[in-house]
N, C-alpha and C positions, 0 to 999 in steps of 0.2 A: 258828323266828323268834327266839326269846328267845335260843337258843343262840349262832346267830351274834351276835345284840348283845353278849353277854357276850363272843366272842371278840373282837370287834372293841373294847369299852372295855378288855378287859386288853391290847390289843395298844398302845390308844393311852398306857397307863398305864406300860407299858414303855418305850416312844418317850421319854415325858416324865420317866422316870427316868436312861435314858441321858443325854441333854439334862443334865438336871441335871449328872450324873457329870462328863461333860465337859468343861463351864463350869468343876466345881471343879478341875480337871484342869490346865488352863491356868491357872488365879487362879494356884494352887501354883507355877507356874514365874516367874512375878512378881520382878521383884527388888527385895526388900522393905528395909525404913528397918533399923535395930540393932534387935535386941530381939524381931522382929517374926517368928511363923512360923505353920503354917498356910495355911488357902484365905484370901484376902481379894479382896474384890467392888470393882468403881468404884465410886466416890463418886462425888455429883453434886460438881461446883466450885465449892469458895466464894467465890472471886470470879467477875469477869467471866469470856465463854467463854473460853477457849483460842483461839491466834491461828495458823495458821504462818507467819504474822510476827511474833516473839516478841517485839519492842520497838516496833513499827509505832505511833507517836502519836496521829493526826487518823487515821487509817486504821482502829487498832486500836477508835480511841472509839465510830466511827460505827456499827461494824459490833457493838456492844453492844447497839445499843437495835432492840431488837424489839416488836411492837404483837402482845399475847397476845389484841385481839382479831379475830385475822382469821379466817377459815373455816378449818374441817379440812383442806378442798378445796384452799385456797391451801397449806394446810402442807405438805400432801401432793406439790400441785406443785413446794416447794421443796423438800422433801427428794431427790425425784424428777429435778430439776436439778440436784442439788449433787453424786448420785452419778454423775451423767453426769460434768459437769466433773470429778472427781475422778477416774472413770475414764481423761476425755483427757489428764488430766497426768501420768500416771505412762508415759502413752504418747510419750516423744521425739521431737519431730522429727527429719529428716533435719540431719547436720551437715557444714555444709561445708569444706570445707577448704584454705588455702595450698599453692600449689606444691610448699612443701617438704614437705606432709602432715600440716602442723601444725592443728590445729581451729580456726575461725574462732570469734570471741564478741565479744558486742554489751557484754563488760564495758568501763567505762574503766579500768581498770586490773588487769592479770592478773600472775600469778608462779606459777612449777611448779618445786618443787625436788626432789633428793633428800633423801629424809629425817633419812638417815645422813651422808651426807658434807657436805650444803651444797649441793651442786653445783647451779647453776641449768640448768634444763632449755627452763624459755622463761621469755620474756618479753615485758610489754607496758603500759608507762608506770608500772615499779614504784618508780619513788621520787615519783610525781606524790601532793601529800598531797589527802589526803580522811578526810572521818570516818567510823571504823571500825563504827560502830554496837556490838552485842554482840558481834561479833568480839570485841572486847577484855576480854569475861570470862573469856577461855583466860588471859592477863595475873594476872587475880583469883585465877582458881581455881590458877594455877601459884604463886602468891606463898600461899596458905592452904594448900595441900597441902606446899610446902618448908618452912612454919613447922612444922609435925607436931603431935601431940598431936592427931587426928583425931577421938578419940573422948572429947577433954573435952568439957564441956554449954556453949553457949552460952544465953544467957534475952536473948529478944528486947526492947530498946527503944523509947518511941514512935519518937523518929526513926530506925529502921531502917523504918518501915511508911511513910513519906513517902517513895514511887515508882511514882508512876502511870506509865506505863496498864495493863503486866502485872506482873500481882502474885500470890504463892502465898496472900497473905493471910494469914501469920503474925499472932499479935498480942501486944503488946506482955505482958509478963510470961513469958509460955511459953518451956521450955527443949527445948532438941534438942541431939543430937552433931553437931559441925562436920561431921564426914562425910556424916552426911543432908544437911546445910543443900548443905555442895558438889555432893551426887551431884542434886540438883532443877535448882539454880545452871549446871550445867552439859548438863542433859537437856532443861529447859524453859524455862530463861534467867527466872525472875521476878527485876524489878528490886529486891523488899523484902529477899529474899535475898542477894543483893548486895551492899547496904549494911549489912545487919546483918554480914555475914562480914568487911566492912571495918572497918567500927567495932570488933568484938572483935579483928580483929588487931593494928591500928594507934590505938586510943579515939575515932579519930572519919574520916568521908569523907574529908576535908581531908588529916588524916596520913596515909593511905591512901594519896594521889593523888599523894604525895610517896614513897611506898614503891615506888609504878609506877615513878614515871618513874625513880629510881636503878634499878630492875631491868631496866628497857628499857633503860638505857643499857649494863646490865652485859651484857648480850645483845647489843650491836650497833643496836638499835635509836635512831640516834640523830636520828631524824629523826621522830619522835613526839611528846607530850605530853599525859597525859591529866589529866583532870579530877575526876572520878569513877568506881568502881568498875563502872559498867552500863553504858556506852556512850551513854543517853541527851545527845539533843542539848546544848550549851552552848559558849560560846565560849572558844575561844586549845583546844580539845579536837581534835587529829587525830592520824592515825597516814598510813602508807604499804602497800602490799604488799608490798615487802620486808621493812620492819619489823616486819610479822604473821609474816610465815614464819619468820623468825628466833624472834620469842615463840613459834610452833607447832611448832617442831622442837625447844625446849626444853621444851614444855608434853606432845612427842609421847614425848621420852626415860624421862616422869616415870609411873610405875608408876600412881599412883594414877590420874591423871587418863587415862592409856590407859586403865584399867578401867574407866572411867566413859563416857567419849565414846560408847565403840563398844555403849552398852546402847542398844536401839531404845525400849524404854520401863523405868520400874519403879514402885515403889511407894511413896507418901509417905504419914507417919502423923503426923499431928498430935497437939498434946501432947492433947489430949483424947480422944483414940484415936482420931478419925474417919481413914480411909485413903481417899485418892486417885491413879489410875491416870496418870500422867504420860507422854506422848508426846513419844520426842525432837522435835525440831524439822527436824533433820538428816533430811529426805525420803529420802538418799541409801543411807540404814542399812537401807532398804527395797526398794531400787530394786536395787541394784547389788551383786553378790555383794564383791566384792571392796575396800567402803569400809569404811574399822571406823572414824571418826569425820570431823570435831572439832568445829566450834559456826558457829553461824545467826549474823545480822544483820540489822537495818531499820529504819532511819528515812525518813521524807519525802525527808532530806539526803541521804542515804549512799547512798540506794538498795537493791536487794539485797544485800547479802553475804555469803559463802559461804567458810569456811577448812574442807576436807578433808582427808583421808586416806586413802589408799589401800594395800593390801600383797598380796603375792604374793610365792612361794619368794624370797630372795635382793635383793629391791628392794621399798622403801616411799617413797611418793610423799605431796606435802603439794602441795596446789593452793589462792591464794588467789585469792579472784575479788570486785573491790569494784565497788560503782557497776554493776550489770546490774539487768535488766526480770524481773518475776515472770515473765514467758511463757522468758526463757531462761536463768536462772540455775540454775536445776539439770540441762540439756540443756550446758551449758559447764563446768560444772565437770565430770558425769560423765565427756564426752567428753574433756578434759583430765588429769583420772585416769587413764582410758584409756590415752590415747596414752601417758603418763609410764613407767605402770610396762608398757609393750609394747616400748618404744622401744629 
């Protein structure tokens, strides 16, 4: 009797060293801040949850406040439901299609280009304006990536931390290299980072929003206007699906920022050492072999929005999708990826 107990707790003691090993296995392939190497574990998040609707307002706020104190029972059962749902969304539905074979979608406004050449591939109300939501951080991060000097220190401001509702929770004094700040700014969209990357480029939002629009215009983009560096709502603030594609097939050519999209998550390390696991937002980077980026969108206004990318041998595809329903925004863009680089 004692023998087998003994085999049986060294068996389990093994299990739970494997385990261990593992865990540290995967930290290690993490893609970590500058400076940073080693296993590293998630942090809990200092601010509110994580959303995947990275800019989501009234949406984002409501879905913060939880009542800690409900039964185990009830936690239980929401956990238990969330993984359902989560299971059926990664599940597609059936997509149907136009005579010509083209994919139908419930977006108001679509645009599929080629990557490389321009070449539109389809279309469907792309110069109709609408506001872009965080789409328009691909803009940010392409204007902070062509200034260079990646790995000077920026020391964040109070008002970089004035951007509710997602936020990485920087706080004011702490310094990081622009290229952490960019690689977060464009993996999990927080709007503090945003505005801090704006104000060290240009001294403040304002000059910043003036920096956009001559780069939108030098793009083609002329049928835009931004306001701010996050996409958050505010007036005389829209853009087009055209004039996304155009910013995304500039922001697609740009080395840094390809290296950055196409991470499904990495690793952020705050100046006090704490490290946190960041999840793109980009479902797609998951989903679909064949997406290697580029950035999420959501407000109440804008609705869904979704700027992709796709590649395979010899053709890369950029797909913008604005104005779609959570239930088919990643079901239309995937499908339109699809078709793009098959076609």
């Amino acid at each position: 009797m004692w023998r087998k107990r003994t085999l049986l707790l060294c068996a389990l003691l093994s299990a739970f060293a494997l385990s261990a090993w593992s865990q540290d296995a995967a930290d290690s392939e993490a893609v970590r801040p500058s400076g940073v190497s080693g296993p590293v574990r998630k942090a809990k998040a200092v601010t509110a949850r994580d959303t995947d609707t990275d800019d989501a307002d009234a949406e984002s706020k409501s879905a913060q406040k939880t009542k800690s104190s409900k039964s185990s029972h009830a936690s239980s059962h929401r956990k238990r439901a969330k993984v359902k749902q989560d299971t059926e969304d990664t599940i597609p539905a059936p997509t149907e299609f136009t005579p010509e074979g083209i994919p139908k979608t419930s977006a108001a406004s679509v645009i599929v280009v080629d990557a490389n050449s321009g070449k539109i591939l389809y279309e469907k109300n792309p110069d109709q304006i609408r506001p872009a939501a965080s789409t328009q951080k691909l803009l940010t991060a392409l204007i902070v990536a062509e200034s260079g000097f990646l790995d000077r220190a920026v020391t964040v401001q109070p008002v970089d931390t004035m951007a509710d509702p997602v936020k990485l929770n920087i706080k004011a004094g702490d310094t990081y290299q622009r290229i952490d700040l960019l690689r977060a700014l464009l993996v999990k969209s927080p709007n503090d980072v945003a505005r801090c990357l704006a104000r060290d480029n240009a001294g403040s939002v304002q000059a910043f929003a003036e920096v956009m629009n001559r780069r939108a215009q030098e793009l083609g983009a002329v049928h835009s206007h931004f306001v701010n560096p996050n996409g958050l709502p505010v007036p005389g603030q829209y853009s087009s699906a055209r004039d996304l594609s155009l910013i995304a097939r500039a922001a697609y050519a740009n080395p840094t920022i390809r290296s950055i999209v196409c991470l499904p998550q990495l690793v952020f390390r705050y100046a006090n050492g704490r490290t946190r696991e960041l999840e793109n937002t980009n479902k797609l980077l998951r989903r679909v072999p064949y997406c290697n980026g580029m950035k999420t969108g959501y407000t109440d206004a804008a609705g869904k929005c979704l700027i992709a990318s796709g590649t395979r041998p010899g053709k890369d595809v950029i797909v913008v999708v604005l104005g779609d329903s959570s239930s088919r925004v990643w079901r239309d863009a995937s499908a339109l990826l699809s078709w793009g680089l098959l076609m």
